[in-house]
C-alpha positions as CSV (number, residue, x, y, z in Angstrom):
1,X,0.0,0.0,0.0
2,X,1.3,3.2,-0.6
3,X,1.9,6.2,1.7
4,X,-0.2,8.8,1.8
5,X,1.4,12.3,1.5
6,X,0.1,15.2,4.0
7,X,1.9,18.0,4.1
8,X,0.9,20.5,7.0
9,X,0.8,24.4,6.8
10,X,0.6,24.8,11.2
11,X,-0.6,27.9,12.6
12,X,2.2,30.0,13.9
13,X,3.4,33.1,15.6
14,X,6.0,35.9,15.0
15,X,8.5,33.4,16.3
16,X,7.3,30.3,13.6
17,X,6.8,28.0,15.9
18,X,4.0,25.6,15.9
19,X,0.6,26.7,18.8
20,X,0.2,23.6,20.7
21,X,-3.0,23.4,19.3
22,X,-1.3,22.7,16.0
23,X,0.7,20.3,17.9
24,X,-1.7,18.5,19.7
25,X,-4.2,18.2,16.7
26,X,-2.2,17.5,13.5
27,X,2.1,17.5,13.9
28,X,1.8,14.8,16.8
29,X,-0.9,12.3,15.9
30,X,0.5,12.7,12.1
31,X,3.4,11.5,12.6
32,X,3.0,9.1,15.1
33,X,5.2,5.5,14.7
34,X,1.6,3.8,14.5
35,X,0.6,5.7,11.1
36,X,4.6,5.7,9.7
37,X,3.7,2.7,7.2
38,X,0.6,4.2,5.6
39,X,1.4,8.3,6.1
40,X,4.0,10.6,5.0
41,X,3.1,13.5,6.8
42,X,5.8,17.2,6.2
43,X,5.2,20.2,7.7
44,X,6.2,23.8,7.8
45,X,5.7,27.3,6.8
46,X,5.0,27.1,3.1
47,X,3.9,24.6,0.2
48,X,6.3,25.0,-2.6
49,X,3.4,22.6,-5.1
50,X,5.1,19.3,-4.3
51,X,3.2,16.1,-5.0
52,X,0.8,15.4,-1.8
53,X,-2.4,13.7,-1.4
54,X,-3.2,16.7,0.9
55,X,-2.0,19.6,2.2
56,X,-4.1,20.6,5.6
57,X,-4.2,24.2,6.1
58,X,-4.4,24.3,10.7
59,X,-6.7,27.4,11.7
60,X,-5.4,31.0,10.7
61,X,-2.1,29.5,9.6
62,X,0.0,32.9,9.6
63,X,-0.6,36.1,10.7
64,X,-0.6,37.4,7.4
65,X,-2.6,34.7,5.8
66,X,-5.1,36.1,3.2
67,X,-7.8,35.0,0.8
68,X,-4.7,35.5,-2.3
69,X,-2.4,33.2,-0.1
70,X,-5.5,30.0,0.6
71,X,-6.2,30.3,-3.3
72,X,-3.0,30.0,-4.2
73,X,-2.3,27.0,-2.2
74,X,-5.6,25.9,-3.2
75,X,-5.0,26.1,-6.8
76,X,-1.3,24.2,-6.4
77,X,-2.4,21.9,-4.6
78,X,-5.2,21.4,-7.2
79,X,-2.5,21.0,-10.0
80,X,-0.7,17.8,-8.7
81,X,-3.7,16.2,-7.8
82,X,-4.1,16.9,-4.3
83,X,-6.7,17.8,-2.0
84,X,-7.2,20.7,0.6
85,X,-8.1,20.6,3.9
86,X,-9.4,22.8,6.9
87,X,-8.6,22.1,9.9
88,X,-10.0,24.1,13.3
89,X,-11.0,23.4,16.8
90,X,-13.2,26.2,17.7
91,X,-16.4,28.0,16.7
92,X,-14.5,31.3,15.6
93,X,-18.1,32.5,14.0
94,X,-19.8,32.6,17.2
95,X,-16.8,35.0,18.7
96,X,-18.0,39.0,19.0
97,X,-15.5,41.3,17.5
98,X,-16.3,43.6,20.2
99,X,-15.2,41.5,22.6
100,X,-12.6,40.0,20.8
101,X,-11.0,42.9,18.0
102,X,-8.4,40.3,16.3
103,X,-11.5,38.8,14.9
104,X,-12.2,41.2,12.6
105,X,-14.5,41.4,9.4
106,X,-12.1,40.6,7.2
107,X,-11.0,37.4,9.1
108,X,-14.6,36.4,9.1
109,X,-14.9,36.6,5.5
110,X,-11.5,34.5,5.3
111,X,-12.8,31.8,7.8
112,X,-16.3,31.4,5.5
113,X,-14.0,31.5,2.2
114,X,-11.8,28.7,4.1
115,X,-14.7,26.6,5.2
116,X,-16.5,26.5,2.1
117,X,-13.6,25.6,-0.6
118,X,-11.8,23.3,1.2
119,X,-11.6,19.4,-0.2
120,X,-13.0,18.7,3.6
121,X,-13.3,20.0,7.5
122,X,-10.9,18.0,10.1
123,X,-12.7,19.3,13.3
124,X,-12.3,17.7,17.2
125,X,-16.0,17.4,18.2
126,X,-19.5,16.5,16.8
127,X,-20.7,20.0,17.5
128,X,-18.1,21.6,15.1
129,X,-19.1,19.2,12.5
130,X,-22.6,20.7,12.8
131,X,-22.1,24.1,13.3
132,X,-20.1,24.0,9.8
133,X,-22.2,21.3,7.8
134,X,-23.8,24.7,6.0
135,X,-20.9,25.8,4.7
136,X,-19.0,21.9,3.8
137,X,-20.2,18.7,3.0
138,X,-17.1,16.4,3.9
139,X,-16.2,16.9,7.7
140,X,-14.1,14.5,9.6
141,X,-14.6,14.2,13.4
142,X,-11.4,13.4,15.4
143,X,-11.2,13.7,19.0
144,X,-8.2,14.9,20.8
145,X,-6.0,12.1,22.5
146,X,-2.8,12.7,24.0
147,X,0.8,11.1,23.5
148,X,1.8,9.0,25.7
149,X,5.2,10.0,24.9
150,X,4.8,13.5,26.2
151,X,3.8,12.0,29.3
152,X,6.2,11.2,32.4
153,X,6.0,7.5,32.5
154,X,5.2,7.0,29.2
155,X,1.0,7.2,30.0
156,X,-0.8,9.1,32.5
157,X,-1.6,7.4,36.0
158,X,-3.3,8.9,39.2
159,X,-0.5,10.0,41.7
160,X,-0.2,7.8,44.7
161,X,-0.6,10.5,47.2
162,X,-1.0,10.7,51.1
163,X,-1.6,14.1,52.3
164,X,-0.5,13.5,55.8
165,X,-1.7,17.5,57.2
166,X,-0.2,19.3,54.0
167,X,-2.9,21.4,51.7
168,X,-5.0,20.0,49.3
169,X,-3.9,21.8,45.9
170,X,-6.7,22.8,43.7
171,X,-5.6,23.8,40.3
172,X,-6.9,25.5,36.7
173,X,-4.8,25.5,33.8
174,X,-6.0,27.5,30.4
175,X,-4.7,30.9,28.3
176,X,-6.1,33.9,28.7
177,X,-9.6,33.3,26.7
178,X,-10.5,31.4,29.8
179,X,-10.6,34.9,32.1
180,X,-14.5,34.6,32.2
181,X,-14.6,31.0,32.7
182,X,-12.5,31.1,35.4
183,X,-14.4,34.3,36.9
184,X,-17.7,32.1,37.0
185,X,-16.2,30.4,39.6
186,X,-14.4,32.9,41.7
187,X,-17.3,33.4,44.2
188,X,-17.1,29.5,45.1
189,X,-13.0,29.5,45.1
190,X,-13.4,32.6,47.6
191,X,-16.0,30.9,50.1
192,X,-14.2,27.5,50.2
193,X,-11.4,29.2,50.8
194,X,-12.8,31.2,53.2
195,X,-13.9,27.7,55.2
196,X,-10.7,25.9,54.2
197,X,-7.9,28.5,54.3
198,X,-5.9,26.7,56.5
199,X,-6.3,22.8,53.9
200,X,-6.3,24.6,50.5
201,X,-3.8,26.0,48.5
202,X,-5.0,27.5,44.4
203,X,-2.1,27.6,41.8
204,X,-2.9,28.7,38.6
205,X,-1.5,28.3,35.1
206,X,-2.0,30.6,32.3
207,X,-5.8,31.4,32.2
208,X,-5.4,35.3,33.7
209,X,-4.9,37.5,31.1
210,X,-6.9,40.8,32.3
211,X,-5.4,43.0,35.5
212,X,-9.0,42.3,37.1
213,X,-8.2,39.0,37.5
214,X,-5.3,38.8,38.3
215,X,-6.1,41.0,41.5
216,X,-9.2,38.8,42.1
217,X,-6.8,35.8,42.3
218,X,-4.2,37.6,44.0
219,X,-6.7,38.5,46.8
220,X,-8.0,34.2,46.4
221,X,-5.2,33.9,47.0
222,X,-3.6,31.9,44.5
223,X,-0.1,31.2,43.3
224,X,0.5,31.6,39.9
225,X,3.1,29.6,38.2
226,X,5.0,29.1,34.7
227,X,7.4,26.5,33.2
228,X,10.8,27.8,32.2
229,X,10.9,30.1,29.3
230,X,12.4,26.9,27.4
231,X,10.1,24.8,28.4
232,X,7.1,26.6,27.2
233,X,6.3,25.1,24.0
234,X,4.0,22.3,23.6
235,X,6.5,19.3,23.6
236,X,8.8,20.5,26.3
237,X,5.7,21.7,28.3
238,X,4.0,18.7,28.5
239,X,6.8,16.9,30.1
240,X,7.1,19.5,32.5
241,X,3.0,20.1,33.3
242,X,3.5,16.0,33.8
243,X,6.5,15.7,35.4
244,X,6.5,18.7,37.6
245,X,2.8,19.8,38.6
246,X,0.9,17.9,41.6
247,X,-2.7,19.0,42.2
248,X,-5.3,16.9,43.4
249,X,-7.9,18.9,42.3
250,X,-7.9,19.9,38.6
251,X,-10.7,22.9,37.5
252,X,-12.6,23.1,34.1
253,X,-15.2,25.9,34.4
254,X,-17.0,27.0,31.2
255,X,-19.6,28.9,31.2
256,X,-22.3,28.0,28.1
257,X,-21.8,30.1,25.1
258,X,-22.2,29.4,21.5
259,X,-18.1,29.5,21.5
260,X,-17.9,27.2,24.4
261,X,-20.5,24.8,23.3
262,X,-17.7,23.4,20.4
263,X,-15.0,23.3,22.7
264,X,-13.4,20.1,22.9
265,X,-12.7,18.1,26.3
266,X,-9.0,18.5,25.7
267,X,-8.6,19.4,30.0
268,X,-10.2,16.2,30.9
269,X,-7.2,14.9,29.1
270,X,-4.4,17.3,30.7
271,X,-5.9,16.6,34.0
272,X,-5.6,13.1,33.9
273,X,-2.1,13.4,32.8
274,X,-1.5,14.5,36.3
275,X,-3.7,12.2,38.5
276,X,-6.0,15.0,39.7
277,X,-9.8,13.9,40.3
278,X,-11.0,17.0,38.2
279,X,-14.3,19.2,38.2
280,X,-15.7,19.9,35.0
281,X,-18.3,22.8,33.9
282,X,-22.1,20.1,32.4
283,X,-22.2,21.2,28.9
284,X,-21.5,19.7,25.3
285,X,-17.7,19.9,25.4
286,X,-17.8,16.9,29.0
287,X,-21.1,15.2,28.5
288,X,-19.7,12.4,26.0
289,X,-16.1,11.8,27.9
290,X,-16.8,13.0,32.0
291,X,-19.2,10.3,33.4
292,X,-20.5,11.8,36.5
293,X,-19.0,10.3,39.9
294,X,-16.9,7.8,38.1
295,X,-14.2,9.6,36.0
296,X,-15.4,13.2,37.4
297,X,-17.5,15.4,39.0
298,X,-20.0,17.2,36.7
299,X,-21.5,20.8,38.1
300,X,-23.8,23.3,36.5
301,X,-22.3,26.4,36.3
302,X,-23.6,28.5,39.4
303,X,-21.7,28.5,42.6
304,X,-23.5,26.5,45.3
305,X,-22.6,23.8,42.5
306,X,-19.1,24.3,42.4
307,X,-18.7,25.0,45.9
308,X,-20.5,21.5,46.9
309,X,-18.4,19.8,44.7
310,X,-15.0,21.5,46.0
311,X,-16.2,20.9,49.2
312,X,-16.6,16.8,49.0
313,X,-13.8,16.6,47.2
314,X,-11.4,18.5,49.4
315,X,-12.6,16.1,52.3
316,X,-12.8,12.9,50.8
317,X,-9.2,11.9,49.6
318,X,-10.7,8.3,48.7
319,X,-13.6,10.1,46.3
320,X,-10.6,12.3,44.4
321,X,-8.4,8.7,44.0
322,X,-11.1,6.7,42.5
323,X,-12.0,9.8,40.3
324,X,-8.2,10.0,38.9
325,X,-7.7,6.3,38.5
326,X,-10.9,5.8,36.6
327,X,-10.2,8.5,34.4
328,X,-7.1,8.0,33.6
329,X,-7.9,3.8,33.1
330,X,-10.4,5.4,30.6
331,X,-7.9,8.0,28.8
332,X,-5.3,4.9,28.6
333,X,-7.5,2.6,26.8
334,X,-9.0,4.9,24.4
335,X,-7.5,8.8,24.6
336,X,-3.4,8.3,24.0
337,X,-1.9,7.8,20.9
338,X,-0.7,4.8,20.8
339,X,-4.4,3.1,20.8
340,X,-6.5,5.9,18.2
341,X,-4.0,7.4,16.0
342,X,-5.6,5.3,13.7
343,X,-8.2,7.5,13.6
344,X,-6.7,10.4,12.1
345,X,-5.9,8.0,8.7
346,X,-9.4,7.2,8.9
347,X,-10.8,10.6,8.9
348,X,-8.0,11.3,5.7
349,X,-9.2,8.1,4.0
350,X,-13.0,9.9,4.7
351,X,-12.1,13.1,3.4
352,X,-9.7,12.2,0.5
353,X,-12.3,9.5,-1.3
């Protein structure tokens, strides 16, 4: 059988180097050793009009992509028989460009120009694939699953911890987007913290971007903390998030927009990397991966929700170790690498046909 050729034009910064989303969604699973005898996946900045099967095309690709730079990729890749492809993880239609400037008209027009020439859609949930199916007919599902080999240990597994009298350590991990999520739940962090001052201790990574939260935090209080400035992207990250951070209680607040209802589960996954028994927002993005009580706790976002489910988690250590081991007994058998990479060929196979 002969290798299929991909060739991947990631989204990048100033600096050129891959987002982790572009990591964790295409670069990784692509060229995983399970998929090295039927996929000859390249990436980088440019297509030069090589001979591919494909050339995927990850979110906004550069920041001075334009509708003259997707046609002409389109059009070479066209000539030697290949086919285009869109990939994205988010709703970026439902975002307000009052709220969020970047986004402006002109990107909009892009994103609709992207979603409706493309060959086919590679999106991470089912609610993406519906929110698009107006604008593409060929859309290709693929959850996100983590590599094992970015993992201390080689998979993720609950930490054997005994607390012995030191503080429980609740921790939320996201980028700054996730201000307002993380603000839904500040009135339930403040009044466990007020009852459990002495048991608890908050860290934070990323997720405060605005000065208001930051001094909400700071006031929590809560600690936050950074990997090395060489350790920041994806690859090097993950080792060290795995390697280096120990909570026991892992937040996923998310408060239900039309953005948020395509978000993809991809803390459940981080948190289990860690062995944290973690809380997650009820909503679209959990329902089909958190099973309530046996992989995590599910709360509706208000705070007497999120402060009952803090509370019997912070005080029942055997709860938070069943939580963690059945989640990550879940994400080892079907949400690493190693056991669904194959899914990514057969979502190309879909979309190539």
């Amino acid at each position: 059988m002969n290798r299929r050729k991909i060739h991947i034009l990631y989204e990048h910064a100033s600096d050129l180097h891959p987002f982790s989303s572009a990591y964790i969604r295409l670069l990784r699973p692509l060229r995983h050793p399970a998929l090295a005898a039927s996929l000859d996946a390249t990436w980088g900045l440019t297509y030069n009009g090589q001979e591919v099967d494909a050339v995927i095309i990850d979110r906004f690709w550069r920041s001075d992509i334009s509708l003259d730079k997707v046609r002409n990729v389109r059009e070479q890749v066209h000539q030697v028989g290949g086919r285009l492809i869109f990939a994205l993880d988010d709703d970026f239609l439902s975002l307000s460009t009052v709220q969020h400037p970047w986004f402006a008209e002109t990107y909009r027009q892009l994103l609709r120009y992207m979603l409706e020439v493309a060959d086919g859609l590679l999106v991470t949930t089912a609610a993406l694939a519906d929110r698009f199916a107006a604008f593409n007919r060929k859309i290709a599902v693929v959850p996100n699953a983590l590599d094992e080999g970015l993992l201390a240990g080689g998979k993720p597994s609950p930490l054997d911890t005994s607390f012995g009298g030191r503080r429980v350590v609740v921790g939320h991990m996201g980028t700054p987007s996730h201000d307002d999520d993380l603000m839904m739940i500040l009135p339930a962090l403040q009044r466990v913290w007020q009852k459990y001052s002495g048991a608890v201790e908050f860290q934070i990574i990323g997720g405060a971007g605005r000065t208001e939260t930051l001094e909400a935090l700071a006031e929590l209080p809560a600690r936050v903390i950074s990997p090395p400035p060489e350790e920041v992207e994806y690859p090097l990250f993950m080792l060290w998030f795995s390697s280096r951070i120990s909570w026991d209680i892992a937040l996923a607040p998310l408060r239900d927009t039309p953005f948020n209802r395509c978000k993809s589960d991809i803390k459940f996954l981080d948190y289990t990397a860690i062995g944290a028994a973690g809380i997650y927002s009820r909503g679209p993005a959990y329902d089909s991966s958190v099973r309530h009580m046996q992989t995590g706790w599910v709360a509706d976002n208000d705070m007497n929700a999120w402060s009952e489910a803090l509370e019997e988690l912070l005080c029942d250590h055997d709860l938070r170790r069943r939580l963690a081991a059945n989640a990550s007994r879940h994400v080892c058998s079907e949400r690493i690498l190693a056991r669904s990479a194959h899914r990514w060929l057969e979502a190309l196979d879909y979309l190539l046909t």
